[in-house]
mmCIF file of the N, C-alpha and C atoms, coordinates in Angstrom:
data_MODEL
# 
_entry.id   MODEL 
# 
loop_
_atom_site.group_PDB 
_atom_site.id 
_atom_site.type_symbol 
_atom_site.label_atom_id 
_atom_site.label_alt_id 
_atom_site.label_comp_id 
_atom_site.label_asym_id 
_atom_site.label_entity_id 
_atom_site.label_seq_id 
_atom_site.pdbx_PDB_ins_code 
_atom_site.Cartn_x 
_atom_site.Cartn_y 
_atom_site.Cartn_z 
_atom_site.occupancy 
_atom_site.B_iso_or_equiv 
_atom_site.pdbx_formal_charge 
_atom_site.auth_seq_id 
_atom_site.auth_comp_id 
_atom_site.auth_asym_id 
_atom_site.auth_atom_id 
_atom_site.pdbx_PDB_model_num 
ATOM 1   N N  . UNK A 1 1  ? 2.135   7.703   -3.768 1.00 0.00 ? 1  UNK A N  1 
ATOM 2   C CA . UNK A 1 1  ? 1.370   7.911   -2.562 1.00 0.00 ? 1  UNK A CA 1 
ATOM 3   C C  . UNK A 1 1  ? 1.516   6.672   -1.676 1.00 0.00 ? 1  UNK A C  1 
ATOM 4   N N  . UNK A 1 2  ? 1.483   6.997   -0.528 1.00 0.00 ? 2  UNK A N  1 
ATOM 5   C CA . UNK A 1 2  ? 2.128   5.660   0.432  1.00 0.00 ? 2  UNK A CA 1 
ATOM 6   C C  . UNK A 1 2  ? 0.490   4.722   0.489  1.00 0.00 ? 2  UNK A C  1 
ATOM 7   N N  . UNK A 1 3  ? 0.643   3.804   1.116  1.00 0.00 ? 3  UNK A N  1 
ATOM 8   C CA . UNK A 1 3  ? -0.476  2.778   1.340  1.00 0.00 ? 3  UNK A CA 1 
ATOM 9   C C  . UNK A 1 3  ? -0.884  2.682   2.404  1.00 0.00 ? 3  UNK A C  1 
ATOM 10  N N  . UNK A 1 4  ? -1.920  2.225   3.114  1.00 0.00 ? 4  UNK A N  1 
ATOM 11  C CA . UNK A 1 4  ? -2.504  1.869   4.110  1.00 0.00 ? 4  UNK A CA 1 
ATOM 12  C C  . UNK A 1 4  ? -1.430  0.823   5.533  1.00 0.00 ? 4  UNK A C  1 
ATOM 13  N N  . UNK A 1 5  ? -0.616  0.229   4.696  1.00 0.00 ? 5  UNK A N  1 
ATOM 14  C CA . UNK A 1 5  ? 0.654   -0.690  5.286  1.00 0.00 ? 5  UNK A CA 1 
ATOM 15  C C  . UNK A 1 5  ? 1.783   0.174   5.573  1.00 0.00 ? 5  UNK A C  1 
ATOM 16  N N  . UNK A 1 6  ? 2.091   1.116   4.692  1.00 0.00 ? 6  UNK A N  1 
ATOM 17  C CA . UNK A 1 6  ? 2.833   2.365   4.762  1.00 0.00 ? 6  UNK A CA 1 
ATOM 18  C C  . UNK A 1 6  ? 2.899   3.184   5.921  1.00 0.00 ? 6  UNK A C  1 
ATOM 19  N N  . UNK A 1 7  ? 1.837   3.394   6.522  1.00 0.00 ? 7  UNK A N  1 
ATOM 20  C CA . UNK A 1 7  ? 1.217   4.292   7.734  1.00 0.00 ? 7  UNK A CA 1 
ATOM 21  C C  . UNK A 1 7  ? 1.457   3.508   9.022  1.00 0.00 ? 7  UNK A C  1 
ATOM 22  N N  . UNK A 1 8  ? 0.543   1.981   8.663  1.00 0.00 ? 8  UNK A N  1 
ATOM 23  C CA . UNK A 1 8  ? 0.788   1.056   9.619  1.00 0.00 ? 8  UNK A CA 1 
ATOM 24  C C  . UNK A 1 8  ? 2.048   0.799   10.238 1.00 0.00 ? 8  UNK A C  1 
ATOM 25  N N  . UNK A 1 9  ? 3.210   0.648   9.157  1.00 0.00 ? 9  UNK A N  1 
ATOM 26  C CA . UNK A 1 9  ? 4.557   0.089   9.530  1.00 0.00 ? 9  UNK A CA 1 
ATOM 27  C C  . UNK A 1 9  ? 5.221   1.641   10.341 1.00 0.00 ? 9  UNK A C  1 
ATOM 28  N N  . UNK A 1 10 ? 4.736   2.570   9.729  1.00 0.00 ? 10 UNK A N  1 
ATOM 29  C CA . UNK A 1 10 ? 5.589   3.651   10.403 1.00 0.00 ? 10 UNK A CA 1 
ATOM 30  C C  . UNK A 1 10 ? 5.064   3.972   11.989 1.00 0.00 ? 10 UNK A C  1 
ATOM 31  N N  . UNK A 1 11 ? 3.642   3.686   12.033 1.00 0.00 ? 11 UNK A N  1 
ATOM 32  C CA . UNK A 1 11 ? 3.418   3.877   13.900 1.00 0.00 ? 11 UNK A CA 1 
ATOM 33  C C  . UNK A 1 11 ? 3.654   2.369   14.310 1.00 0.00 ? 11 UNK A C  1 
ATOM 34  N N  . UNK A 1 12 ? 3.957   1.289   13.567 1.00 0.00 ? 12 UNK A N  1 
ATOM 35  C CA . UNK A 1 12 ? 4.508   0.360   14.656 1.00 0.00 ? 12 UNK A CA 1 
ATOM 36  C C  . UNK A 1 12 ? 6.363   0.480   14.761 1.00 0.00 ? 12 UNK A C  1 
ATOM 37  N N  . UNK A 1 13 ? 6.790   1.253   13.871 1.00 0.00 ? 13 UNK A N  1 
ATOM 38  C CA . UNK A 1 13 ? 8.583   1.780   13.761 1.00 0.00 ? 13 UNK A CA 1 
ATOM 39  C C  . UNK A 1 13 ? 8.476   2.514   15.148 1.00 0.00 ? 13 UNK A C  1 
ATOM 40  N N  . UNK A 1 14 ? 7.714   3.438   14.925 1.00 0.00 ? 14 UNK A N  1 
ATOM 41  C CA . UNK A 1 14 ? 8.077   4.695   16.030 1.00 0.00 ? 14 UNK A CA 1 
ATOM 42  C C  . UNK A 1 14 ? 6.661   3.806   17.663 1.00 0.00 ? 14 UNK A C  1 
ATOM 43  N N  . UNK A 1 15 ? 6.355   3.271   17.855 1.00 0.00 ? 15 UNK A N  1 
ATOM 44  C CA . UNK A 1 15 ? 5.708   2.543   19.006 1.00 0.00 ? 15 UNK A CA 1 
ATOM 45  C C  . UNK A 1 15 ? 6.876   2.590   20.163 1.00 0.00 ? 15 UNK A C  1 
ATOM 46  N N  . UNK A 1 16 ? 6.175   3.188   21.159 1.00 0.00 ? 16 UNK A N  1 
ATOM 47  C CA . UNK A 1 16 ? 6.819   3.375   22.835 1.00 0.00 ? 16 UNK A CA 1 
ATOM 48  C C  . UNK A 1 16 ? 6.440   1.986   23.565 1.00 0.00 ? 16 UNK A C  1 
ATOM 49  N N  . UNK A 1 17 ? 8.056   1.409   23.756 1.00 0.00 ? 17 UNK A N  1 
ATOM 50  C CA . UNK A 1 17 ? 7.579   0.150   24.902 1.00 0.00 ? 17 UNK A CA 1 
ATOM 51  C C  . UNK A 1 17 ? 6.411   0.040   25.592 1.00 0.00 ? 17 UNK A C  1 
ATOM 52  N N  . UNK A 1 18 ? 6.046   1.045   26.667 1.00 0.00 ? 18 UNK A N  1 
ATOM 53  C CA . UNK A 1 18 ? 5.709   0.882   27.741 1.00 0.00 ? 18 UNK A CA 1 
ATOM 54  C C  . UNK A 1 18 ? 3.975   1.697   27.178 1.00 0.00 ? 18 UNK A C  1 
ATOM 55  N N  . UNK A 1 19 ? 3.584   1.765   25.708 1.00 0.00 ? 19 UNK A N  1 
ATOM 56  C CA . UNK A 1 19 ? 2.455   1.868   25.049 1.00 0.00 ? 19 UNK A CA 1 
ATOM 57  C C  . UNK A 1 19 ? 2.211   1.031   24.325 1.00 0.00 ? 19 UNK A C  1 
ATOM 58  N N  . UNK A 1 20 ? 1.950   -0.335  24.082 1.00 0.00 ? 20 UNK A N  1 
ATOM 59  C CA . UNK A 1 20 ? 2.049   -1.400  22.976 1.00 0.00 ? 20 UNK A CA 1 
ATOM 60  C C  . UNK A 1 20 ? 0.780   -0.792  22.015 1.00 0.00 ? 20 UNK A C  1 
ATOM 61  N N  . UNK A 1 21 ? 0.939   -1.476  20.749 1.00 0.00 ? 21 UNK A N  1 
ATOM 62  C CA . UNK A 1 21 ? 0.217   -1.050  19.576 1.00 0.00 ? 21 UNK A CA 1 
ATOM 63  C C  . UNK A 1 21 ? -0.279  -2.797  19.549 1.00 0.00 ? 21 UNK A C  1 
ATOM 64  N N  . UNK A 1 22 ? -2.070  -2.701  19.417 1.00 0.00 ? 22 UNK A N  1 
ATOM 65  C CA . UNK A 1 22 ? -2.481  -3.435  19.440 1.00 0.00 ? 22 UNK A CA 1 
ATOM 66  C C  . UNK A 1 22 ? -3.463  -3.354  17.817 1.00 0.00 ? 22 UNK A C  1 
ATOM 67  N N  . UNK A 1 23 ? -3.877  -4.402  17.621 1.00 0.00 ? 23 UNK A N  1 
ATOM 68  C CA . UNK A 1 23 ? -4.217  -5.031  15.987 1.00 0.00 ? 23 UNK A CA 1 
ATOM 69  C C  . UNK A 1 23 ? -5.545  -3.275  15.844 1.00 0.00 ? 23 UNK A C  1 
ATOM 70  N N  . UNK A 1 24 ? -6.615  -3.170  17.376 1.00 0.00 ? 24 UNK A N  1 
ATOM 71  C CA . UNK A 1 24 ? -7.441  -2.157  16.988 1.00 0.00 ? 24 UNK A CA 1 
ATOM 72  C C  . UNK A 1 24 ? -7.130  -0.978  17.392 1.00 0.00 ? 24 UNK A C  1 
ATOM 73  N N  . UNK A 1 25 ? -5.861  -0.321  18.218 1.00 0.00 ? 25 UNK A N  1 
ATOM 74  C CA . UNK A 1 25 ? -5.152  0.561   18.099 1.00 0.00 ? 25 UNK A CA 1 
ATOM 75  C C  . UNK A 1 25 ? -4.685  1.114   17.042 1.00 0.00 ? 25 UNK A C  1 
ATOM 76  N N  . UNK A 1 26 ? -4.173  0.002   16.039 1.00 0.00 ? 26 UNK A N  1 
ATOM 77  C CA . UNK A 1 26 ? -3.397  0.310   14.953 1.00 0.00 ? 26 UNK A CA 1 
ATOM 78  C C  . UNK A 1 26 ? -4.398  0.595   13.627 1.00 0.00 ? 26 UNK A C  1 
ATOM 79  N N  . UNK A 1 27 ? -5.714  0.424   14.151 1.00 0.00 ? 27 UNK A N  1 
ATOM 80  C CA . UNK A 1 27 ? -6.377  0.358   13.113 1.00 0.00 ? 27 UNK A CA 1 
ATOM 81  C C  . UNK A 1 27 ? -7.173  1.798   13.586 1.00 0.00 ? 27 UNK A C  1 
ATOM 82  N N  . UNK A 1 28 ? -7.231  2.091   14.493 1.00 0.00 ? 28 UNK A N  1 
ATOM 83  C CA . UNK A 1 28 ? -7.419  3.766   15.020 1.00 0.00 ? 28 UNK A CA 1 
ATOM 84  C C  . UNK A 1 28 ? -6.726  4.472   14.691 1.00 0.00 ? 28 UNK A C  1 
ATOM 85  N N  . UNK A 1 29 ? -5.581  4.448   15.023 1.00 0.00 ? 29 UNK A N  1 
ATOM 86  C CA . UNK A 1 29 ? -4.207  5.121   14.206 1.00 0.00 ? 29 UNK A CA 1 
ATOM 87  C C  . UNK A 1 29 ? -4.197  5.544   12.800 1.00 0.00 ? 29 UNK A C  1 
ATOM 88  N N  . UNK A 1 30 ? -4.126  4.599   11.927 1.00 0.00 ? 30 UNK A N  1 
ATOM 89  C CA . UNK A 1 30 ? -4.432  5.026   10.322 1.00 0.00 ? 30 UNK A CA 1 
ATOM 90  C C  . UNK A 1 30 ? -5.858  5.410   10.065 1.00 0.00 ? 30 UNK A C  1 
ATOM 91  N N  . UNK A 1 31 ? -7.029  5.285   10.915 1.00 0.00 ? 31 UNK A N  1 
ATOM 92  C CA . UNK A 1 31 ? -8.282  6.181   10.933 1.00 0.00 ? 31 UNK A CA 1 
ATOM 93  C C  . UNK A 1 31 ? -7.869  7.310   10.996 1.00 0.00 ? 31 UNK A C  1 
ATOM 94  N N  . UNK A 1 32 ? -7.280  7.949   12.504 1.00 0.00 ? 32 UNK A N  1 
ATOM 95  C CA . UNK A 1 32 ? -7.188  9.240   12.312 1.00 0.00 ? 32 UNK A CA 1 
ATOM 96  C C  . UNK A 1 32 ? -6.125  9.984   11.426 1.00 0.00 ? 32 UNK A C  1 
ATOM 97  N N  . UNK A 1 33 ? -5.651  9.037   11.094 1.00 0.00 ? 33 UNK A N  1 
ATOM 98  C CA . UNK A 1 33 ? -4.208  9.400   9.777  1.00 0.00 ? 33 UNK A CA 1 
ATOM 99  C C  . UNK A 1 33 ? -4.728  9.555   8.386  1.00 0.00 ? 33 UNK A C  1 
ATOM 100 N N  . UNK A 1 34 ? -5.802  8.816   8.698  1.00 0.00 ? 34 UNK A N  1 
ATOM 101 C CA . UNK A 1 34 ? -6.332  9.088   6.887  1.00 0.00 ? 34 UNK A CA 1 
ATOM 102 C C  . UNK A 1 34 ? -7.725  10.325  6.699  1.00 0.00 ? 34 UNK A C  1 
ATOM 103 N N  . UNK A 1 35 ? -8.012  10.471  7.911  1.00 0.00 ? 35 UNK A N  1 
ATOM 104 C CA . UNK A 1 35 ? -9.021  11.160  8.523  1.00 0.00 ? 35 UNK A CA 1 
ATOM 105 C C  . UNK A 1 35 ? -8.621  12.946  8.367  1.00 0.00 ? 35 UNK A C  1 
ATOM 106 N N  . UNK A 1 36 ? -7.772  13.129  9.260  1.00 0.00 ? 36 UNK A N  1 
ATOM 107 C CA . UNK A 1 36 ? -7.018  14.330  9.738  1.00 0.00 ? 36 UNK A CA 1 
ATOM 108 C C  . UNK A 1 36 ? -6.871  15.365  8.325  1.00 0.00 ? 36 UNK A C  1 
ATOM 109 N N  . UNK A 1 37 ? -6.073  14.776  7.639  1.00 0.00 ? 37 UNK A N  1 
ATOM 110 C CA . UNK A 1 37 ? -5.699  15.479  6.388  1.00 0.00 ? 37 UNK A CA 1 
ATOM 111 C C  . UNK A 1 37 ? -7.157  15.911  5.293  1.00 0.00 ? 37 UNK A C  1 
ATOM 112 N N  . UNK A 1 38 ? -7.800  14.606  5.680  1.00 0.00 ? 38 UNK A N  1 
ATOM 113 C CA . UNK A 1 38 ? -8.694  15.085  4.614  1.00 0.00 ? 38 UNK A CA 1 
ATOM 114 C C  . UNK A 1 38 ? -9.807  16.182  4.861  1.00 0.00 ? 38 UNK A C  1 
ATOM 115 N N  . UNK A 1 39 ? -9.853  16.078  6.529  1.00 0.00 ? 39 UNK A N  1 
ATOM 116 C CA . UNK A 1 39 ? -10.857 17.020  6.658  1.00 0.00 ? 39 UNK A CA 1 
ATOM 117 C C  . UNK A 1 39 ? -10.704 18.505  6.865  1.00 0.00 ? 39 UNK A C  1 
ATOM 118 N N  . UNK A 1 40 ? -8.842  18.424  7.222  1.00 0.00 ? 40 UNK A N  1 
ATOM 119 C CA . UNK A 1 40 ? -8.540  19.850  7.672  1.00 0.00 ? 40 UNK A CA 1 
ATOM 120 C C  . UNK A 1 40 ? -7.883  20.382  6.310  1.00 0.00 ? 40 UNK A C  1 
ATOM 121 N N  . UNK A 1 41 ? -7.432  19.786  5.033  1.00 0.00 ? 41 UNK A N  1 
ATOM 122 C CA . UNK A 1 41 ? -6.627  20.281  3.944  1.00 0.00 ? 41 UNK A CA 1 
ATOM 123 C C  . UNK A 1 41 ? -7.173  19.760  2.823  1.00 0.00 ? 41 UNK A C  1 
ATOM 124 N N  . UNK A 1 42 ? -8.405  18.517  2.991  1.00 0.00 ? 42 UNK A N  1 
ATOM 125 C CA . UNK A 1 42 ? -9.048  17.901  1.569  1.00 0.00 ? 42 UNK A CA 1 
ATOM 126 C C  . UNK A 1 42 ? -8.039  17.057  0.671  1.00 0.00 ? 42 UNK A C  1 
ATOM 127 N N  . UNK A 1 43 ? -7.077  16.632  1.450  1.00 0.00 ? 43 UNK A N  1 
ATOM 128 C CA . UNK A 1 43 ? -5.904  16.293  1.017  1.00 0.00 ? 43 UNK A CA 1 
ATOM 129 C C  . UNK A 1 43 ? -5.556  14.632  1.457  1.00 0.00 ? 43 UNK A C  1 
ATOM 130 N N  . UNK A 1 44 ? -5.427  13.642  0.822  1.00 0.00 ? 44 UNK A N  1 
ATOM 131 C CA . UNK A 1 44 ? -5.486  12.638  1.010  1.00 0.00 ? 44 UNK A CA 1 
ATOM 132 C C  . UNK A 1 44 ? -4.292  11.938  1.380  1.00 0.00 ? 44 UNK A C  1 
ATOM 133 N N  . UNK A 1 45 ? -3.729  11.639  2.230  1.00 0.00 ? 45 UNK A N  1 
ATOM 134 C CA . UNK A 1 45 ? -2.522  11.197  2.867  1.00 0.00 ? 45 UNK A CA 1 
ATOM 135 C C  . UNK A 1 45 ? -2.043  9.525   2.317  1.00 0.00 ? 45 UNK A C  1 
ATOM 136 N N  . UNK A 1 46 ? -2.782  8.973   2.089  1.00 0.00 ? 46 UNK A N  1 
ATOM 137 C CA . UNK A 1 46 ? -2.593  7.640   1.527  1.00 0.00 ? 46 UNK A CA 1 
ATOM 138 C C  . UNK A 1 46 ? -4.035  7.072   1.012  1.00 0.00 ? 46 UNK A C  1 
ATOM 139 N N  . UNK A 1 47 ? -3.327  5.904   0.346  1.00 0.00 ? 47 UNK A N  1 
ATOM 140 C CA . UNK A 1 47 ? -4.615  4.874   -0.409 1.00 0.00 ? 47 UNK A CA 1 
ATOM 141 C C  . UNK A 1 47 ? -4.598  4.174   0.394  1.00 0.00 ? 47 UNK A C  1 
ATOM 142 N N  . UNK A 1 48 ? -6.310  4.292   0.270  1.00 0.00 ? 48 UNK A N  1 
ATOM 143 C CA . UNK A 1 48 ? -7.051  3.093   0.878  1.00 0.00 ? 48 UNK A CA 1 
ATOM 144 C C  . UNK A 1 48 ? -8.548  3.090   1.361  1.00 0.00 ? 48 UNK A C  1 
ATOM 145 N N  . UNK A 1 49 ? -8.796  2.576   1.352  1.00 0.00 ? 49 UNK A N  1 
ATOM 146 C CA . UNK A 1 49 ? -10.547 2.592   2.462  1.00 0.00 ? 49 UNK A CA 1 
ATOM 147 C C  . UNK A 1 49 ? -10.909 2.023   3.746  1.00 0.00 ? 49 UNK A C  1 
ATOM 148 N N  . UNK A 1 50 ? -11.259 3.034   4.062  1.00 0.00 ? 50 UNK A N  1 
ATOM 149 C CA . UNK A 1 50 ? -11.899 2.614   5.569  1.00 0.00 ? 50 UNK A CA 1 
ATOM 150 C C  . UNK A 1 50 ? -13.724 2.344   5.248  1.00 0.00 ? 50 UNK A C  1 
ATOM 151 N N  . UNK A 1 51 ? -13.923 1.145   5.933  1.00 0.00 ? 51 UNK A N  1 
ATOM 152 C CA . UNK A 1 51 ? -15.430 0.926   6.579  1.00 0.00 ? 51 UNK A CA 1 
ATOM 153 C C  . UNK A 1 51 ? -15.766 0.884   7.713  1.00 0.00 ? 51 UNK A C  1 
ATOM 154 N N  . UNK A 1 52 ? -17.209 1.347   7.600  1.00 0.00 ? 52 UNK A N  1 
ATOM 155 C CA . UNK A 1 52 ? -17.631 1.734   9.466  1.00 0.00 ? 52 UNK A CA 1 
ATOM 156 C C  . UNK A 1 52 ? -17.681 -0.170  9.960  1.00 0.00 ? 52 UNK A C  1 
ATOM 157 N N  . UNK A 1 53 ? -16.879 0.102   11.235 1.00 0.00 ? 53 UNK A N  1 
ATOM 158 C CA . UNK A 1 53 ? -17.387 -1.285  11.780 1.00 0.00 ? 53 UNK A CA 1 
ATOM 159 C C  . UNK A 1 53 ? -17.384 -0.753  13.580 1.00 0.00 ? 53 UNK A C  1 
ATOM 160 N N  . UNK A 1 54 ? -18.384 -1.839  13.920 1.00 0.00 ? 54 UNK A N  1 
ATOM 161 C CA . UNK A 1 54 ? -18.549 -1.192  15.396 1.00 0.00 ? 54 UNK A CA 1 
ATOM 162 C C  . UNK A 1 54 ? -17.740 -0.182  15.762 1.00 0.00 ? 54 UNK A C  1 
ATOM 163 N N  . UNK A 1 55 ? -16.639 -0.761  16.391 1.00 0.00 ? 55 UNK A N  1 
ATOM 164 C CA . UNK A 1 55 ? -15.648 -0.280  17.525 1.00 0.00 ? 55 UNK A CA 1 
ATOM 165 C C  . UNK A 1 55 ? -15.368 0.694   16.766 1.00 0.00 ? 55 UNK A C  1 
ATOM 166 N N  . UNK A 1 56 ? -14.958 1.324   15.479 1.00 0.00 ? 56 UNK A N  1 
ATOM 167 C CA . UNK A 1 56 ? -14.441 2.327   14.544 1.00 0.00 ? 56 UNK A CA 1 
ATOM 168 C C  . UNK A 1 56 ? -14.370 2.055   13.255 1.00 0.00 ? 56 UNK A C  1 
ATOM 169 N N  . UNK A 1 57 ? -13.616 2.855   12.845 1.00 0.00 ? 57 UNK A N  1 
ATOM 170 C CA . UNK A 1 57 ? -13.287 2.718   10.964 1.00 0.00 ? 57 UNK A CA 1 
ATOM 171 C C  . UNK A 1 57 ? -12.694 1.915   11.107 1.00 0.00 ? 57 UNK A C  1 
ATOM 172 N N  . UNK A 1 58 ? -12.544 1.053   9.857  1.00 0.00 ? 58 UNK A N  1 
ATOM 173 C CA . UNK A 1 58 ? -11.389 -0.228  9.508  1.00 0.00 ? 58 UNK A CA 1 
ATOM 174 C C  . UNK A 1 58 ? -10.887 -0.553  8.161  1.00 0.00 ? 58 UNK A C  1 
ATOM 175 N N  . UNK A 1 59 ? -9.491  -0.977  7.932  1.00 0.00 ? 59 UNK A N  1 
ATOM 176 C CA . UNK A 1 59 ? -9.421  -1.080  6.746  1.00 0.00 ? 59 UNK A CA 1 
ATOM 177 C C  . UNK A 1 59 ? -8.974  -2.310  6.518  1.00 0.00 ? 59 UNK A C  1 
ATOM 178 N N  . UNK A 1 60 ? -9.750  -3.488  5.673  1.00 0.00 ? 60 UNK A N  1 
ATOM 179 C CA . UNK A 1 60 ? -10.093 -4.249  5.940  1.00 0.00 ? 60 UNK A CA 1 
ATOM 180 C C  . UNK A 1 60 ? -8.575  -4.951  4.992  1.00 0.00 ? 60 UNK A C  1 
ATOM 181 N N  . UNK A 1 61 ? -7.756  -4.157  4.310  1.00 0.00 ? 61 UNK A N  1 
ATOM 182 C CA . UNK A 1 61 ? -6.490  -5.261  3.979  1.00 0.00 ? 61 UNK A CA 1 
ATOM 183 C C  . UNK A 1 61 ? -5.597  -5.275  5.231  1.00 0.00 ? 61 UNK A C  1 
ATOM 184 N N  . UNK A 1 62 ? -5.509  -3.902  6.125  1.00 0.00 ? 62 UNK A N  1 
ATOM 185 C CA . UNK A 1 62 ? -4.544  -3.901  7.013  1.00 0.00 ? 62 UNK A CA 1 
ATOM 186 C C  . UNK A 1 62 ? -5.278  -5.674  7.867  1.00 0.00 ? 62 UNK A C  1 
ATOM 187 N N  . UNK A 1 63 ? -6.544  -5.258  8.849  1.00 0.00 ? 63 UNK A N  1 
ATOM 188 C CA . UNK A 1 63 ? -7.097  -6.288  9.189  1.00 0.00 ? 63 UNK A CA 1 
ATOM 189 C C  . UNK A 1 63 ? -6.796  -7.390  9.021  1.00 0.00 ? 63 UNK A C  1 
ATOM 190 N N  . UNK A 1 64 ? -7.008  -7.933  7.512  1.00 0.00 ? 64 UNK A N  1 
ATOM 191 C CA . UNK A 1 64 ? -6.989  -8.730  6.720  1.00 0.00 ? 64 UNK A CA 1 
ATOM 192 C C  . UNK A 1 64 ? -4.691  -9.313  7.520  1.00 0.00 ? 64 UNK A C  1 
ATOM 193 N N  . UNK A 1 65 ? -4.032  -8.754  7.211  1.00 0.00 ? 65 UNK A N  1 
ATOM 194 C CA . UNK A 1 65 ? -2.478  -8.724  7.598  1.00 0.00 ? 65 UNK A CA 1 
ATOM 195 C C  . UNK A 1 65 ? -2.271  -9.181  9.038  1.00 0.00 ? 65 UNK A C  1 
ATOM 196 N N  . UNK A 1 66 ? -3.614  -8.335  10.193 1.00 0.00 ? 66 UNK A N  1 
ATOM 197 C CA . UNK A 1 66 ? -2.966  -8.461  11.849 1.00 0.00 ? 66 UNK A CA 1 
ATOM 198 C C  . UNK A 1 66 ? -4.060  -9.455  12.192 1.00 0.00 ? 66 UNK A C  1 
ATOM 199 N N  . UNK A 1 67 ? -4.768  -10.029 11.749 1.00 0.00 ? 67 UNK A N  1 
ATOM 200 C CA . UNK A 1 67 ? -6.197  -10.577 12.316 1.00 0.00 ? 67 UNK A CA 1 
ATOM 201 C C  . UNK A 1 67 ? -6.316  -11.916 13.237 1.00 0.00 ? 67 UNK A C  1 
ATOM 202 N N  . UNK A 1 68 ? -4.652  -12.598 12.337 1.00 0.00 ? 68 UNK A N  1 
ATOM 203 C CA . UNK A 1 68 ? -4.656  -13.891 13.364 1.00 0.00 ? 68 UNK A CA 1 
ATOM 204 C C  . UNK A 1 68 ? -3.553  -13.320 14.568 1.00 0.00 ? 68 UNK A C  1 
ATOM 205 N N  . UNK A 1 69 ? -3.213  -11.981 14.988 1.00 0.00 ? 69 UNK A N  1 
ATOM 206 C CA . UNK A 1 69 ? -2.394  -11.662 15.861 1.00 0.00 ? 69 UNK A CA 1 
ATOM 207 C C  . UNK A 1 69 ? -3.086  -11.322 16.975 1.00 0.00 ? 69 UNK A C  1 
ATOM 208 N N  . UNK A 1 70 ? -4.236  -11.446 17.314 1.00 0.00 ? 70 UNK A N  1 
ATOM 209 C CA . UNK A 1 70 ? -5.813  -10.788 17.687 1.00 0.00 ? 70 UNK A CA 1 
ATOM 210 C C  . UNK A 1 70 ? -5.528  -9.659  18.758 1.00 0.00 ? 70 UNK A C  1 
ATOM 211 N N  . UNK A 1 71 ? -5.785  -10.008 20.101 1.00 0.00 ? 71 UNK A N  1 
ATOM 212 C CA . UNK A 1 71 ? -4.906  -8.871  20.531 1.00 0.00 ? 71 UNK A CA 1 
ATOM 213 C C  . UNK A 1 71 ? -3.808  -9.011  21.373 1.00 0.00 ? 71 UNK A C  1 
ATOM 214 N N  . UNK A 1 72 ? -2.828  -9.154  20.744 1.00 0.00 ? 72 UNK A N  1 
ATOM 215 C CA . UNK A 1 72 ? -1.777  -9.259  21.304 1.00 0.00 ? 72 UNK A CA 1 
ATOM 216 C C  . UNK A 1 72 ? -0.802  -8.019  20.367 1.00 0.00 ? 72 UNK A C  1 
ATOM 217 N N  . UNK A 1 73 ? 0.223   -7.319  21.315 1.00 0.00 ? 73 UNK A N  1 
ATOM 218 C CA . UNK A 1 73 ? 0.988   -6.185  20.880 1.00 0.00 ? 73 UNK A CA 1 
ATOM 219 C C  . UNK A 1 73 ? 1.451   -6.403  19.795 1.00 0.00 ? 73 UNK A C  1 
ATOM 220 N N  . UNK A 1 74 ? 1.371   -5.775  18.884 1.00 0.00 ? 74 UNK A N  1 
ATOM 221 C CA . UNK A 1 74 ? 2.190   -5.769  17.252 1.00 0.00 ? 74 UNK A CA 1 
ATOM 222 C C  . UNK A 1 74 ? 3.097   -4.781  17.516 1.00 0.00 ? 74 UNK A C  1 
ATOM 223 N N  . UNK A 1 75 ? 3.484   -4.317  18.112 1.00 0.00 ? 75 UNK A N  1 
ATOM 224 C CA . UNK A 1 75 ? 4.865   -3.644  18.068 1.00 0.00 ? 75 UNK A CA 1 
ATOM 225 C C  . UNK A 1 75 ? 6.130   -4.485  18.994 1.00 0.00 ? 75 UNK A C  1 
ATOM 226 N N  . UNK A 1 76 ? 5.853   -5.437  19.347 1.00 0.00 ? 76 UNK A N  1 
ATOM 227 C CA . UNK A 1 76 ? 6.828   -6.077  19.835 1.00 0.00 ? 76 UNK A CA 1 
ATOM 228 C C  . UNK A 1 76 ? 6.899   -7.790  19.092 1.00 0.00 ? 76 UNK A C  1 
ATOM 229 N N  . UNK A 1 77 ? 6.044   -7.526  17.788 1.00 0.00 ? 77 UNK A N  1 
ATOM 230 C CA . UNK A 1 77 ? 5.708   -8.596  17.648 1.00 0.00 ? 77 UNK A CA 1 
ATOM 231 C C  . UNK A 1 77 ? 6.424   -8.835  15.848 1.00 0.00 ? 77 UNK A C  1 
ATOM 232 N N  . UNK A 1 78 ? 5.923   -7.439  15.361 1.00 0.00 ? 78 UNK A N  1 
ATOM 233 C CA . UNK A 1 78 ? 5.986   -6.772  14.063 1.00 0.00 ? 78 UNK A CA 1 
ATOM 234 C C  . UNK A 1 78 ? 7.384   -5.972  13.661 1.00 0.00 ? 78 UNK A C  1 
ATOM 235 N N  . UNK A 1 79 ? 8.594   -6.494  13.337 1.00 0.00 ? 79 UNK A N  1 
ATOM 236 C CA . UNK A 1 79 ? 9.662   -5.643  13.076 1.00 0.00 ? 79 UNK A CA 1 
ATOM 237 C C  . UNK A 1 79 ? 9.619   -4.122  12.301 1.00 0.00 ? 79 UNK A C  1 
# 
């Protein structure tokens, strides 16, 4: 089963120039990625946990990886 970094690396692979992927974008992204499946098929798309934090869900190893990148684009930043 893929990982929480797994998900991450694949929407910063496929990221559109002229849309940059930012540290809480990317952390919206694997919300609704880990979200989607489970509620429409009960079906768990990857490991990991999300916690409620203000702005949205978060998962606090991805975090933990982009945190000193703060907000500045990780898709032009992140190979």
């Amino acid at each position: 089963m893929p990982t929480v970094q797994d998900v991450a690396d694949f929407f910063l692979a496929n990221a559109d120039e002229d849309d940059p992927i930012t540290h809480m974008k990317l952390q919206k992204l694997c919300a609704y990625a880990w979200a989607f499946p489970l509620a429409l098929q009960n079906k768990w798309i990857f490991n990991g946990n999300l916690v409620a934090w203000t702005h949205s869900p978060a998962n606090c190893e991805l975090y933990d990886t982009y945190k000193s990148l703060r907000h500045m684009p990780l898709s032009t930043i992140v190979d």
